[in-house]
N, C-alpha and C positions, 0 to 999 in steps of 0.2 A: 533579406533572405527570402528569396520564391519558395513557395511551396506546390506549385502546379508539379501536380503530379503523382505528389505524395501519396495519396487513397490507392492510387495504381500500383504502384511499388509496393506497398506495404503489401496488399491482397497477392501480390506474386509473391516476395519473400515468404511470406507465411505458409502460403500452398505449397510451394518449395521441400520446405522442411516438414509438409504435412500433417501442419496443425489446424484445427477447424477454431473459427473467433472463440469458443469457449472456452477450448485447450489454452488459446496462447492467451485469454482473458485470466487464467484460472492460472498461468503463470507469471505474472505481470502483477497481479492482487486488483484488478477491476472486474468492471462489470462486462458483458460480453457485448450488452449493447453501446458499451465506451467504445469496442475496439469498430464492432459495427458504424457508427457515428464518424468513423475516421475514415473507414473504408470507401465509405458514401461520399466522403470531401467535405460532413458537415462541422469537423473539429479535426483538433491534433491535440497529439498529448502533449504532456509539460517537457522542460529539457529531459531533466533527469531520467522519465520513465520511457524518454524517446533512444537515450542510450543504452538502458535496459533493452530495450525492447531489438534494438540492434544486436546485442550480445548476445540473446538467445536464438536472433531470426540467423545469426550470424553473417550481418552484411555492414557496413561501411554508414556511417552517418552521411556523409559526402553524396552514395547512392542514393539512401532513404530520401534525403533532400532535395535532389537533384544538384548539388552546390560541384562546381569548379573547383578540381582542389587546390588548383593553382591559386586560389583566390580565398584558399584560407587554409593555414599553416601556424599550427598553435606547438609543434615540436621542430626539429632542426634536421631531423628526414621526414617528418609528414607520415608518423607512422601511427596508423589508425586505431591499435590496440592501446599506446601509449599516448595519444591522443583521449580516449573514451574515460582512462585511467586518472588524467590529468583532471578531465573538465567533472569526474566524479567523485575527486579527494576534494575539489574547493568547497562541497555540500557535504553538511554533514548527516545522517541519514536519520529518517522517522523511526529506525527499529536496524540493530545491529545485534551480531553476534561474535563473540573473540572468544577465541578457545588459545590456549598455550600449547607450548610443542607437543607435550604428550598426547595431545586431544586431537591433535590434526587429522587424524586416520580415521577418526569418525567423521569429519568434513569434507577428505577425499570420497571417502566412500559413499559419504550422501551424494555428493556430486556426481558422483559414476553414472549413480541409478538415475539418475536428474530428480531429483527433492524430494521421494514420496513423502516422508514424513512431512516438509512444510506443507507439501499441497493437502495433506490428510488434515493438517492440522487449519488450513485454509478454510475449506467445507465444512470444517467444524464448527467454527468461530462464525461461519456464516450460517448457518444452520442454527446455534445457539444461541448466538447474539444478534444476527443480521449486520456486520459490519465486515469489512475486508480487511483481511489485515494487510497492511503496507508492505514494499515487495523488502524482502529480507535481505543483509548486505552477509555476509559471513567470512569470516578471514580470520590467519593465524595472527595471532600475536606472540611476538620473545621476551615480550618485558613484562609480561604476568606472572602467573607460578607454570610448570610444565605439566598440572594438573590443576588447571583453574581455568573457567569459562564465566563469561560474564555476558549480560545483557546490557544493551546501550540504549539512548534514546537522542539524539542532535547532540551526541558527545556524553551526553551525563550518564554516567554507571547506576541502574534500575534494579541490579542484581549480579552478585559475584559469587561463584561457590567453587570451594579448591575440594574437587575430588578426593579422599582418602585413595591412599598406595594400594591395588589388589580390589578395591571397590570396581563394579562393574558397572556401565554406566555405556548408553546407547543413545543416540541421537534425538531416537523417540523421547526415552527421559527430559532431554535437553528440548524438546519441543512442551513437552507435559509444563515443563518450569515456563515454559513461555506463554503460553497461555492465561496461567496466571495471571504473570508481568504485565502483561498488556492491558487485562482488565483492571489491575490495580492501578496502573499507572496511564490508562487511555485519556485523558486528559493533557498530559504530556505528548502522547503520541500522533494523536489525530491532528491533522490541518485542513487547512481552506479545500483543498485540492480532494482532499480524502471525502471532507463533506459533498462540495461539490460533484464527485462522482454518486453518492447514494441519492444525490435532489436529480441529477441527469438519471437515475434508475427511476426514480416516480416519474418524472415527466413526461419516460417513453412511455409509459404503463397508462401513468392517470393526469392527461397532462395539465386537466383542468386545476388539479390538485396545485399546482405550482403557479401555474398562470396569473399573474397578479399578483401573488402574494410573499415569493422567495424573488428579489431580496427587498419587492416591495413592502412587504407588512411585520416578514421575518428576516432578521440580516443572518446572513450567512455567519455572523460572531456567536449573534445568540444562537442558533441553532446547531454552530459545534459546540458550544457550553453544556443547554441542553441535550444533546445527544451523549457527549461524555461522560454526563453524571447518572445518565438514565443508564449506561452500560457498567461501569464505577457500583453503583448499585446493585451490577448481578444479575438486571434485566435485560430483557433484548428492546432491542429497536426495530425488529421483524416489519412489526406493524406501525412503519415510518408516516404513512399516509395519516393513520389516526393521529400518530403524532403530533405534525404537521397543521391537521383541521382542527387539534385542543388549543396547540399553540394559537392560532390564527384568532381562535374566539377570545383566548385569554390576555393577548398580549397588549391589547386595547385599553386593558386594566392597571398591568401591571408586567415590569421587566426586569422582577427580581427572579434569579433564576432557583434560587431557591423554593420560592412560593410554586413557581411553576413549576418544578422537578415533583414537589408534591403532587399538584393538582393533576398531572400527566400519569404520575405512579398511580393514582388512587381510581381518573378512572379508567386506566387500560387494565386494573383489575376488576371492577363492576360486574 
């Protein structure tokens, strides 16, 4: 599969629809020097966030790609929506949300506006924790209650609550519970991919900071370990870099993550 090209496309789609890298970073759940990085031709995203990123630029994976469509036919008309639909039911997602019938009109309607509540709750979660949260899937479900919303995680239910009949109940709500979820259950939720985006955020910045040491001295495993349990804890990870340089002095020692989620907590408070 060629990718020549692709940094080209992507930077026209995007301008197109009149999103500047931070906008459509800030819709996607990355960093804007991710999308930047891509633009340049020095990366591309993963599958999944490449068909994301299709649905909202609203263009064709085939174009993004430059691919012949004649030379790839995953439906029996070749049809790009049912296509996108296909190759993003075989993954199951880092963060989902199901609402039952009765709830749908609160999922239409976010959708209208296009997400303010997630993206609020986005800058949030990045602000108070320093992590991004994962791009969100949202969909009805019929086989729940017609007033029951739940939260998922790669299939496993994190949170289920069936609205009482006449209770009032708004999207925002449904994002306030989320929030929660994530910090309780971010251990669950984060992956390689998700880390890997916050070590490409220091690199651009401090790139010494990494150089050498991720995934030479720190593996990308322990570092999503540590990273989950320091958020898990109610802390932020703001201050990655310090992290990062505890880790590097400590791990020499010892690669219990426990010893080290202490020694990290104790001194990013000093």
């Amino acid at each position: 599969m060629g990718l020549k090209g692709f940094d080209d496309r992507l930077v026209k789609a995007r301008k197109e629809k009149g999103f500047t890298q931070e906008e459509l970073a800030l819709r996607i759940g990355v960093t804007p020097q991710a999308v930047s990085k891509w633009e340049r031709g020095a990366g591309y995203p993963d599958i999944e966030l490449l068909y994301y990123i299709c649905e909202i630029l609203e263009c064709s994976t085939d174009y993004m790609l430059c691919l012949d469509v004649k030379k790839v036919s995953l439906t029996e008309n070749n049809d790009e929506q049912q296509k996108r639909q296909l190759l993003c039911s075989i993954l199951s997602e880092p963060l989902m949300v199901e609402a039952g019938s009765g709830l749908v009109e609160l999922l239409v309607e976010e959708h209208k506006n296009q997400f303010p509540s997630i993206q609020k709750l986005r800058e949030q979660m990045a602000i108070r924790y320093g992590i991004l949260l994962p791009v969100l899937r949202i969909r009805d479900n019929s086989d729940i209650g017609e007033r029951e919303y739940r939260i998922l995680s790669y299939d496993q239910v994190l949170y289920s609550e069936l609205v009482s009949t006449g209770e009032e109940i708004t999207f925002q709500d449904i994002c306030e519970r989320l929030e929660k979820v994530t910090i309780e259950h971010f251990d669950i939720i984060i992956n390689r991919q998700m880390v890997q985006t916050l070590v490409d955020n220091v690199a651009d910045k401090y790139p010494l900071v990494i150089k050498g040491v991720i995934p030479d001295k720190i593996s990308l495993s322990l570092l999503q370990k540590v990273i989950s349990g320091v958020v898990m804890k109610q802390r932020t990870i703001r201050n990655l870099v310090k992290i990062i340089e505890i880790l590097e002095d400590e791990v020499e020692f010892t690669k219990d993550v426990k010893l080290l989620l202490d020694i990290i907590i104790k001194k990013l408070t000093e």
